[in-house]
C-alpha positions in Angstrom: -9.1 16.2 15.8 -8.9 17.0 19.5 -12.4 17.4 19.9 -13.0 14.1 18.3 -10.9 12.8 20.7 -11.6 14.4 23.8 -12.7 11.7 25.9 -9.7 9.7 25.4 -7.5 13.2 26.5 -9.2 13.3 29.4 -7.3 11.6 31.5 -4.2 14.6 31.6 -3.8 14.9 35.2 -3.4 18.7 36.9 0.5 18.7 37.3 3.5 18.5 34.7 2.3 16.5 31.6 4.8 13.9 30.4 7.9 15.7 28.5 8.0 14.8 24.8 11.3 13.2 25.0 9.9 10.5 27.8 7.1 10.2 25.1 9.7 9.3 21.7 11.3 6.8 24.0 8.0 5.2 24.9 7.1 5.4 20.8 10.2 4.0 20.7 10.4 1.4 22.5 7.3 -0.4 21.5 7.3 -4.2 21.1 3.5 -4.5 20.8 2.2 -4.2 17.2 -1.6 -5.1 18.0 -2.8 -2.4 20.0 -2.6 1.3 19.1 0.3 3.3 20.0 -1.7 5.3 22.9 -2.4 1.7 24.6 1.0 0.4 24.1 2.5 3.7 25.9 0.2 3.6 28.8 1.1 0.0 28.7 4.8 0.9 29.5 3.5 3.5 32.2 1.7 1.3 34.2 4.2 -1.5 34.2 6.7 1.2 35.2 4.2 3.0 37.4 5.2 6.1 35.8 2.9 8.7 36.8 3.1 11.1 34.2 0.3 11.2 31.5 1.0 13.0 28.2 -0.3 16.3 27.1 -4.1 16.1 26.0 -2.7 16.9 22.5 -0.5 14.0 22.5 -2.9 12.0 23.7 -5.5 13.0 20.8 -2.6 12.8 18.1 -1.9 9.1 19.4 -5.0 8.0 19.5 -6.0 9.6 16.2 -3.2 7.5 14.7 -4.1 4.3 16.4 -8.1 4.9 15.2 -6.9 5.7 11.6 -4.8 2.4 11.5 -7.3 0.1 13.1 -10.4 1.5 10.7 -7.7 1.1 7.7 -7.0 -2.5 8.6 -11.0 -3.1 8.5 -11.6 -1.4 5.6 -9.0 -2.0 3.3 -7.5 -5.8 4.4 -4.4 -7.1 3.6 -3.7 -10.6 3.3 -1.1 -12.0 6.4 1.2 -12.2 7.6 2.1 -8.8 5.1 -0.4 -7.2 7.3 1.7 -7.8 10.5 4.4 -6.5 8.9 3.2 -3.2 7.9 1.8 -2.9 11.8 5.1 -2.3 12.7 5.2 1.2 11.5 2.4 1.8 14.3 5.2 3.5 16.0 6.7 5.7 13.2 3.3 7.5 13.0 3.1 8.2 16.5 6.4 9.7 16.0 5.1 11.9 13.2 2.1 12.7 14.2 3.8 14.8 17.4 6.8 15.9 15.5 5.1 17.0 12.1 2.8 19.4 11.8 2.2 18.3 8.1 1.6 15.3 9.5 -2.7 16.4 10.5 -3.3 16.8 6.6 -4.7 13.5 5.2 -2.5 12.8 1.8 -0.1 15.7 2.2 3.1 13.6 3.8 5.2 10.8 2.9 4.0 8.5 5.2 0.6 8.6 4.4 1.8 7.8 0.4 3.5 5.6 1.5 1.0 3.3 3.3 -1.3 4.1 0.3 1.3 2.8 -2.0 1.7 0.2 -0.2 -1.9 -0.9 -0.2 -2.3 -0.3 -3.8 1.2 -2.2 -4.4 -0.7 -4.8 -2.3 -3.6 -5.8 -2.4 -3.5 -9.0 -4.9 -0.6 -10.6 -2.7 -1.1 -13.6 -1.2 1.3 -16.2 0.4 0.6 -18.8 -2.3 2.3 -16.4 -4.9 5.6 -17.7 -4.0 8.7 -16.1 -5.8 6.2 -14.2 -7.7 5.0 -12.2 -4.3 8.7 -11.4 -3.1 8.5 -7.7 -4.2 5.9 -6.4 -2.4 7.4 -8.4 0.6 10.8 -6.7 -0.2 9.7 -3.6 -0.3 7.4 -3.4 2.9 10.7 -5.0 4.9 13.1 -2.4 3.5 10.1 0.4 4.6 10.0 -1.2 7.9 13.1 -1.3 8.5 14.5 1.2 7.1 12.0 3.6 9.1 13.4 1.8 12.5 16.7 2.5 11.4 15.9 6.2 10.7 14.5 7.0 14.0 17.8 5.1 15.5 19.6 8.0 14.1 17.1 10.6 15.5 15.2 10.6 11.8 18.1 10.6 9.3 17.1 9.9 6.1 13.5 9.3 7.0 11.8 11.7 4.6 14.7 10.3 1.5 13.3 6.8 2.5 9.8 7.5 2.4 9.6 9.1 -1.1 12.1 6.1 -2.5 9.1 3.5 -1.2 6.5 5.6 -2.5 8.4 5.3 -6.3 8.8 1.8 -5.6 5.4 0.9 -4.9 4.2 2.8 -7.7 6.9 0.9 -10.3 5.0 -2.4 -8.7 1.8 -1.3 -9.0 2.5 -0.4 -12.5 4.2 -3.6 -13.2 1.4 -5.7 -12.1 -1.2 -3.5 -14.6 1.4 -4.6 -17.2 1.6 -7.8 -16.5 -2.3 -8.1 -16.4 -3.0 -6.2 -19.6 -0.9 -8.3 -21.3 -2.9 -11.1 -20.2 -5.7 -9.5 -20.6 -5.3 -8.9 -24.6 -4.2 -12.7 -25.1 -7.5 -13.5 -24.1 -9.4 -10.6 -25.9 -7.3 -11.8 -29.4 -8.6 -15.3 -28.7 -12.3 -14.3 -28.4 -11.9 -12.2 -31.4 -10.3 -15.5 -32.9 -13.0 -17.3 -32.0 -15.6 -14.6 -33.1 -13.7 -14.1 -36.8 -14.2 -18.4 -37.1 -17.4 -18.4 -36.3 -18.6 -15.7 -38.7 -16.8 -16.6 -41.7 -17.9 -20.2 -40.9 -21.9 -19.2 -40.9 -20.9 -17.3 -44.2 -19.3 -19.9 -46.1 -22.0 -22.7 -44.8 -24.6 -20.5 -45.9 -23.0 -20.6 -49.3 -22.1 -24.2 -49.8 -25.7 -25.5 -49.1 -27.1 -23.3 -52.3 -26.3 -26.6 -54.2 -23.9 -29.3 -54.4 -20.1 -28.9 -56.1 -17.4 -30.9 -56.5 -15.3 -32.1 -53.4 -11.8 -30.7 -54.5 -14.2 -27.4 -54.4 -15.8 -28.4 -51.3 -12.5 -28.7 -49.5 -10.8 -25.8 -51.1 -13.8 -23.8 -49.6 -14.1 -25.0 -46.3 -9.9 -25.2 -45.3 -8.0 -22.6 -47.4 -10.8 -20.3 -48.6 -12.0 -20.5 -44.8 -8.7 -19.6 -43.4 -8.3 -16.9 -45.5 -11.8 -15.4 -44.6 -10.7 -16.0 -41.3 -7.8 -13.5 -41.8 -9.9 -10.8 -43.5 -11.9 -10.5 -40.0 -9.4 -10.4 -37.7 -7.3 -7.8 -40.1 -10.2 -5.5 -41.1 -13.3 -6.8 -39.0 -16.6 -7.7 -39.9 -18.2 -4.6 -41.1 -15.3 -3.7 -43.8 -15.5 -3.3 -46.8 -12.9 -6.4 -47.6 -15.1 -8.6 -45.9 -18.0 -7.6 -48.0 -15.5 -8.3 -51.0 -14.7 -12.0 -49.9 -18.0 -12.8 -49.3 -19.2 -11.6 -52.3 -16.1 -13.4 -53.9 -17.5 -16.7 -52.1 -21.3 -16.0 -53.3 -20.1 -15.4 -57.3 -17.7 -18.8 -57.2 -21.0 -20.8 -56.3 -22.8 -18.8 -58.7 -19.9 -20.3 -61.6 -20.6 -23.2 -60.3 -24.5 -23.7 -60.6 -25.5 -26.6 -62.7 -26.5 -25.1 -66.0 -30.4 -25.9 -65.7 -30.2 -23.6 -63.1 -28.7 -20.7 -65.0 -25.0 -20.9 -65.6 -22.8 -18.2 -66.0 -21.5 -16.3 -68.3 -17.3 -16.2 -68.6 -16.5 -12.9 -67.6 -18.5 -14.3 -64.1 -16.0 -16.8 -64.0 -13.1 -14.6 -64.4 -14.3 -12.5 -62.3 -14.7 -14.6 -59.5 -11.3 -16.3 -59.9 -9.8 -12.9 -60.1 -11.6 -11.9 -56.3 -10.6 -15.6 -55.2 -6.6 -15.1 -56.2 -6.5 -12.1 -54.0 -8.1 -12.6 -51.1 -6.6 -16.5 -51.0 -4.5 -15.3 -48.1 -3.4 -18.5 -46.5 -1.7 -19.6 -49.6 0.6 -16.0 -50.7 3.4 -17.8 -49.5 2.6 -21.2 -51.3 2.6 -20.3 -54.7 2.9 -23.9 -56.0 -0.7 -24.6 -53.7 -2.3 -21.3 -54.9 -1.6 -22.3 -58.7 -3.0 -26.0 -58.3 -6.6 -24.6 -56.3 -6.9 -21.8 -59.3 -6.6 -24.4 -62.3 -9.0 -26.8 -60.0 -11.6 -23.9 -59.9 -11.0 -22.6 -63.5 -10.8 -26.4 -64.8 -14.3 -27.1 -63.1 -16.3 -23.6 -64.6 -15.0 -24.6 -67.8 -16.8 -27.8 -67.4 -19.7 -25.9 -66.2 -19.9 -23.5 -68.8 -19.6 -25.9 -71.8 -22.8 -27.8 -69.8 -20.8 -30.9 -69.3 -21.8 -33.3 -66.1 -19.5 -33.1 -63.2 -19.7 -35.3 -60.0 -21.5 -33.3 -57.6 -21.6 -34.0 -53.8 -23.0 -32.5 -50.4 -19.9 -30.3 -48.7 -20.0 -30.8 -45.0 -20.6 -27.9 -43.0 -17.7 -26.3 -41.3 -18.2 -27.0 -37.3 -19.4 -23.8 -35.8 -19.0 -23.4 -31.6 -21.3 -21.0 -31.3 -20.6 -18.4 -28.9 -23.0 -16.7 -25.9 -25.6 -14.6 -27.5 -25.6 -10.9 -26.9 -27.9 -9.7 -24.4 -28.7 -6.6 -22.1 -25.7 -6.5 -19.6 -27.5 -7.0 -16.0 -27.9 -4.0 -13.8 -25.8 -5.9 -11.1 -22.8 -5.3 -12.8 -23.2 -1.4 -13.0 -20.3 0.1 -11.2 -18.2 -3.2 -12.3 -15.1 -1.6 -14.0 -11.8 -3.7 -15.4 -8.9 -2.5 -13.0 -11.0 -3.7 -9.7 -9.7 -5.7 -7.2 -12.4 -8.3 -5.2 -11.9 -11.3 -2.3 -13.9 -14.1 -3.5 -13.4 -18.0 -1.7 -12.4 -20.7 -3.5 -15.1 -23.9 -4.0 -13.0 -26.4 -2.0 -11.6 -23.7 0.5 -9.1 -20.3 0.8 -9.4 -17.1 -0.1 -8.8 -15.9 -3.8 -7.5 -12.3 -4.2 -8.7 -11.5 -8.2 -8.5 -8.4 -10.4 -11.3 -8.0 -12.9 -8.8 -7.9 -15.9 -11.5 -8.3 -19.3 -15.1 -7.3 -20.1 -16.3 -8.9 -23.0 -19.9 -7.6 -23.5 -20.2 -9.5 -26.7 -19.6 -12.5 -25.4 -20.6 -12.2 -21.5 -17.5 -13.0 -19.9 -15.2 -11.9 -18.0 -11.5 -12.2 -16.9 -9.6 -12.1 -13.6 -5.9 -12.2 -13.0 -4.1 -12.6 -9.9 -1.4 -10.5 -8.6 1.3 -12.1 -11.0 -0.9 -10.9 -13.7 -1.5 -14.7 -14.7 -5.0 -15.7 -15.7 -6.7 -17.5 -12.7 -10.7 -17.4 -13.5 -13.4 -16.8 -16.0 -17.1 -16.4 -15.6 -20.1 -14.8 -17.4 -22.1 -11.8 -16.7 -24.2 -13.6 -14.8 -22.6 -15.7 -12.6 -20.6 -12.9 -11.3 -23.8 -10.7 -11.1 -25.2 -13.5 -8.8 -21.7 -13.5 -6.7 -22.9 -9.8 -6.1 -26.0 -10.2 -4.9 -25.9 -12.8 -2.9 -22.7 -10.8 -1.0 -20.5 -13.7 -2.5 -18.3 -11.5 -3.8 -16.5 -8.4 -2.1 -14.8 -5.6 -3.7 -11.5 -4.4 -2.5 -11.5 -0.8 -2.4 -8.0 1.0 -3.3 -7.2 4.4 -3.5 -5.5 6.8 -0.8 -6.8 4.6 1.7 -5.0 5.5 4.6 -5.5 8.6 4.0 -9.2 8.6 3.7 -8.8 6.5 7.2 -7.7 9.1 8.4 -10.2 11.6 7.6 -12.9 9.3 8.0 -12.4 8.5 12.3 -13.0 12.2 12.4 -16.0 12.0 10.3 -14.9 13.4 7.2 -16.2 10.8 5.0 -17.9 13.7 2.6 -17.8 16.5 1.3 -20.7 17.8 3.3 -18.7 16.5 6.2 -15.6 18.4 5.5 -17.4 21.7 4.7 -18.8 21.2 8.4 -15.4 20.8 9.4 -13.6 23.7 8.1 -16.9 26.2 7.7 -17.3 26.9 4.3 -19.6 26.0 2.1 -18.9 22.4 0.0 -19.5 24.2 -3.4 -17.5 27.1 -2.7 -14.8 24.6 -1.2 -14.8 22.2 -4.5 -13.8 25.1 -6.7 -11.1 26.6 -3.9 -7.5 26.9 -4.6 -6.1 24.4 -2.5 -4.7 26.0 0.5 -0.8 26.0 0.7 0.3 23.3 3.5 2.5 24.2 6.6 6.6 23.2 6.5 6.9 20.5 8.1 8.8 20.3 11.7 12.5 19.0 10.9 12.6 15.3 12.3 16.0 15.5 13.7 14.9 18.3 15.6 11.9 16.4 17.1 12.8 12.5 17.8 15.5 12.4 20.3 18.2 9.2 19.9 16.1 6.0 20.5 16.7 4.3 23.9 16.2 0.4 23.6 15.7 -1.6 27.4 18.7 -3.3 26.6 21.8 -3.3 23.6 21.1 -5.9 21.0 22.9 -9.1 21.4 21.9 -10.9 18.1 22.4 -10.4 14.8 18.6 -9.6 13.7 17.7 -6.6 16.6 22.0 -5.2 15.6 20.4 -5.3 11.7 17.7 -2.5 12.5 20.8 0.0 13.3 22.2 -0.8 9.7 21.4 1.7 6.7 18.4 0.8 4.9 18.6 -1.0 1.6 17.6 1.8 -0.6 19.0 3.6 -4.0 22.2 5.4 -2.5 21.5 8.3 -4.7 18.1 8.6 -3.1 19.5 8.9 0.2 23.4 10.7 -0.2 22.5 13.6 -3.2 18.4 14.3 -2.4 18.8 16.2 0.7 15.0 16.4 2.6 13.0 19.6 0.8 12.0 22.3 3.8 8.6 22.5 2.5 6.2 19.9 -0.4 4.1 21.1 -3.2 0.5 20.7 -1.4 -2.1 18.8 -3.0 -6.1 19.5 -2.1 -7.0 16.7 0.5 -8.8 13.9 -1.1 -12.5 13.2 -1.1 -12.4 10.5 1.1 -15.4 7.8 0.4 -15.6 5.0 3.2 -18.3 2.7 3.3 -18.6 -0.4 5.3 -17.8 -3.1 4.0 -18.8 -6.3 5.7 -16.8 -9.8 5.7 -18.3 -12.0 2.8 -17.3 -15.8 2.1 -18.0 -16.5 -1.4 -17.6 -19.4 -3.5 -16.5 -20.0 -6.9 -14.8 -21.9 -9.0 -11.4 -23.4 -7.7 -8.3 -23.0 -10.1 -4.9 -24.4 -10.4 -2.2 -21.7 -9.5 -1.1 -20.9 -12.6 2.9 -21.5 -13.2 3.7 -19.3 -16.0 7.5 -19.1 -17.8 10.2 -17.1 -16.6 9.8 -15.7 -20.0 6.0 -14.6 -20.0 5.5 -16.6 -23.6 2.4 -18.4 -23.8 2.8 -22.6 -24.2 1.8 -23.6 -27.7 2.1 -26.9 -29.1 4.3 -27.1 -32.2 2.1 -26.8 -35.2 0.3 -23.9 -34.4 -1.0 -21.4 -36.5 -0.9 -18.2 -35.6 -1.8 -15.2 -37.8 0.7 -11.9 -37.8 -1.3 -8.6 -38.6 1.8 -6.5 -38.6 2.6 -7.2 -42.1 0.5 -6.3 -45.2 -0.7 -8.3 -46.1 -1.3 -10.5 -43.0 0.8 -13.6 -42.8 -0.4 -17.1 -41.6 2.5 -19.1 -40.3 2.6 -22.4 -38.0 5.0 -22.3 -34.9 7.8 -24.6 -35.5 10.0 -24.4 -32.7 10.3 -22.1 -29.9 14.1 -22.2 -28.3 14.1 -21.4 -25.0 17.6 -21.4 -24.9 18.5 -18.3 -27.2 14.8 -17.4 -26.8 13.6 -17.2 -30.6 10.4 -18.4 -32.4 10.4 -19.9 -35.7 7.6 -19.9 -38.1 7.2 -21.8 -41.5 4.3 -22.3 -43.7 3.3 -25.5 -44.9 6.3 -27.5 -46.5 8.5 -26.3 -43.9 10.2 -23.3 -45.1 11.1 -20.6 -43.0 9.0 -17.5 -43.1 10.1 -16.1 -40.0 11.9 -15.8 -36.7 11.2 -13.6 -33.6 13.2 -12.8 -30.6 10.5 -13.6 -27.7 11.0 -9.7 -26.8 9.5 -8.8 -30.3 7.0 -11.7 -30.2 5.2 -10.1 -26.7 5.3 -6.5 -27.8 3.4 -8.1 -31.2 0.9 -9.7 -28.5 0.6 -6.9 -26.5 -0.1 -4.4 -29.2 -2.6 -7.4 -30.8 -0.7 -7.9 -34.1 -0.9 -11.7 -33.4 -3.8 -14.2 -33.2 -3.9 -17.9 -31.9 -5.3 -19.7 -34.8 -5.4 -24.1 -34.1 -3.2 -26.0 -35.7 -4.3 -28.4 -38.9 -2.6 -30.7 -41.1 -3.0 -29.8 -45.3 -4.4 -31.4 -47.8 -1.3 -33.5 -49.2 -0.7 -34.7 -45.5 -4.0 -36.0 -45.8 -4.3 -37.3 -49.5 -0.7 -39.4 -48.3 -2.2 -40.3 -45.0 -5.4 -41.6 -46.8 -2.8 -43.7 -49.4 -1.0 -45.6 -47.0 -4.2 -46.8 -44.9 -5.6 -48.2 -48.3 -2.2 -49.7 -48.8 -2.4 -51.0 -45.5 -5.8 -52.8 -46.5 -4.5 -54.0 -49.7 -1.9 -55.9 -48.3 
């Protein structure tokens, strides 16, 4: 590291280098963020006309530190003002860097997890989040702060405050997977809604066009019969054995059904087929008095059939089919593209989107990204997103130890070949070493004399940083500061450049989801509940915000069930539930149809 940076320890004059306590109150005293803290120390000499330079170590540390930061700002960007926050803790790595020896290993001490958990914690916040961003603001002004108050009290409680960040940032980082996985598999139930009414759709068209039936058929077919098919394929899929059974149920109903010049069947055909239709007619179990009236329709109707008697015929229309993006060869673009990935990308009509690939569908072609609130904010296909890529539209947001690969990397240790130059050993032999026990750390106490401000504080914000930080009492009271930490190997660091990119896509509405997380439905909805066998199709009645429970009933009305909202996420997260649209039934219909032809009577 002192080689690296040997021409800016050049200038250590021949007599008495500067004493390390003249150097903490310097660190110390810092009031510039934007600058390194080597500059902002000869800063305060020159203004002073101090002429004592530090040692040529110190000099190297400082401006190791100050390289790090500044290639960890370009490389791994944080959206302001958060950024300007976390450059306040220039100063508390000069401090380290000079007083702990564990400091010079990239990964091994607190501070560097922290600023990598703070990154990770990070990167998706923007200022637009509102109330939904105040964490990760929380948590980088108790850091802050908490670290200035520290070094107040020559380091107290520094190395107690650093590991209670570092849990925090990781229970926000997880949070905001959780969050975004639960989003995520909304979507991926919807698609595989989608996917199960567009299959049992082709199959039910295909049959319906073999030759005209009746219409109470026709409709029984294409609404309750269609439902239930529906329900098959999202409980078993489309390569089950069950849904060879309903379609096969599907083909030998039309087959009862044939006009007799064309072959008519035999009765055990007919019983047959109503025996397959009465128990796969899921969408009725709990309507026994609907079940009973469709069977006697269909068993009236072969009957007729069988005994060659004329029945009035008609065309069935086809169920509407929205026929989803055809599977194709995923484009080489998106190799490397992995769910979990953070990218920049600039909104159509201005501002700069912070988006986390949250869905690959490579079915359908599409994918999903969430913001930082986990909240669904874009889709596009394979394609589109391939072309973001290669026009350098789009810009991936590396995460990962990242100030800790800064750190290695402004000494050139960006590979593994670079490291094995670094230390002399080979980069085989050095990937299947032991990892190599790290040195116990200086005591800070011992190192950081009593900070020295220019003058007392007179208000009440500078008189705050002297206060305790906000932190878990326990953390700081009944952990006392370990001598030594378990090592870790130092990370593979991989740094590329990665150049400023203004992309454009499509502009979305900030999404504003309930304090409860439950996605809006209308009242009416149908939703299907795999958790039960078998499945249950209930509509959403009401959903009481107040005591927070859903209410299902089937089609008259009656109850059929009643979640907290608790129990009705966990069934969404685990993908027990799927979105079906909502429909009116056949005797809202026949009564609708009644009173318009009374209406015309009149």
């Amino acid at each position: 590291m002192v080689q690296c940076f040997a021409d800016q320890a050049s200038p250590a004059q021949d007599g008495q280098p500067m004493p390390r306590e003249d150097l903490f109150n310097y660190l110390n005293t810092i009031d510039n963020f934007d600058i390194g803290p080597l500059q902002a120390v000869l800063a305060q000499t020159e203004v002073i006309g101090e002429p004592a330079l530090p040692a040529s170590e110190d000099i190297a540390a400082l401006a190791w530190v100050g390289a790090a930061f500044d290639h960890w700002e370009r490389h791994f960007t944080l959206d302001q003002p958060l950024a300007a926050r976390v450059r306040r803790l220039k100063p508390v790595l000069g401090l380290m860097a000079l007083a702990d020896s564990q400091f010079y290993i990239p990964g091994i001490h607190p501070l560097h997890q922290v600023l990598d958990g703070i990154y990770d914690a990070s990167v998706g916040w923007q200022e637009s989040l509102g109330r939904a961003g105040e964490p990760v603001e929380k948590l980088i002004d108790q850091t802050v702060e908490g670290a200035m108050a520290c070094l107040e009290e020559n380091g107290s409680g520094l190395m107690a405050l650093l590991r209670e960040s570092i849990k925090s940032a990781q229970r926000l980082e997880k949070r905001t997977r959780r969050m975004v996985q639960r989003t995520a598999d909304g979507e991926r139930g919807q698609l595989r809604a989608a996917r199960a009414k567009e299959v049992a759709a082709t199959m039910i068209n295909k049959e319906i066009t073999r030759h005209p039936i009746p219409a109470d058929i026709g409709y029984f077919l294409t609404r309750p019969w269609f439902e239930s098919a529906q329900l098959v394929l999202l409980k078993y899929g489309e390569n089950s054995s069950q849904w060879q059974e309903i379609s096969a149920a599907t083909s030998n109903l039309m087959a009862t059904l044939a006009p007799q010049e064309e072959g008519g069947p035999a009765a055990e055909a007919g019983a047959e087929a109503i025996q397959q239709i009465r128990r796969w007619l899921l969408s009725l179990q709990h309507d026994q008095q609907q079940t009973e009236e469709a069977i006697s329709t269909i068993e009236f109707t072969q009957l007729r059939v069988a005994k060659g008697m004329d029945i009035e015929r008609s065309a069935t229309s086809l169920i509407p089919i929205a026929k989803s993006s055809p599977q194709t060869e995923e484009n080489s673009s998106l190799n490397g593209v992995e769910t979990g990935q953070w990218y920049q990308v600039e909104a159509r009509k201005g501002g700069i989107l912070r988006i986390q690939l949250a869905m690959m569908q490579p079915r359908e072609q599409r994918l999903m990204f969430c913001n930082h609130a986990g909240a669904r904010v874009q889709s596009m296909d394979y394609r589109a997103f391939a072309e973001l890529l290669e026009r350098g539209k789009a810009k991936h947001l590396d995460t990962g130890v990242s100030f800790s690969r800064s750190l290695a990397a402004v000494i050139g240790v960006d590979t593994p070949e670079a490291l094995s130059r670094l230390t002399g050993e080979p980069a085989a032999a050095m990937a299947n070493a032991d990892p190599v026990p790290a040195p116990a750390p200086a005591p800070a106490t011992a190192a950081a004399p009593k900070r020295q401000p220019k003058s007392p504080p007179a208000d009440t914000e500078k008189g705050a940083l002297t206060e305790e930080p906000t932190i878990t009492p326990a953390a700081v009271v009944t952990e006392p500061p370990p001598a030594t930490q378990p090592p870790s190997p130092a990370p593979k660091p991989e740094v590329s450049e990665l150049p400023p990119v203004q992309v454009e896509s499509e502009p979305n509405p900030e999404p504003d989801l309930p304090e409860s997380g439950i996605p809006e439905l209308p009242m009416g909805t149908w939703l299907g509940f795999h958790d039960l066998d078998p499945p249950l199709l209930a509509k959403l009645a009401m959903h009481d915000k107040v005591r927070r429970l859903l209410i299902f009933v089937n089609r008259k009305g009656i109850e059929l069930r009643r979640l907290p909202e608790e129990e009705y996420l966990a069934l969404l997260q685990e993908g027990q539930v799927d979105i079906l649209e909502a429909k009116t039934n056949f005797r809202e219909q026949v009564e609708m149809a009644r009173k318009r032809m009374a209406r015309h009577q009149t």
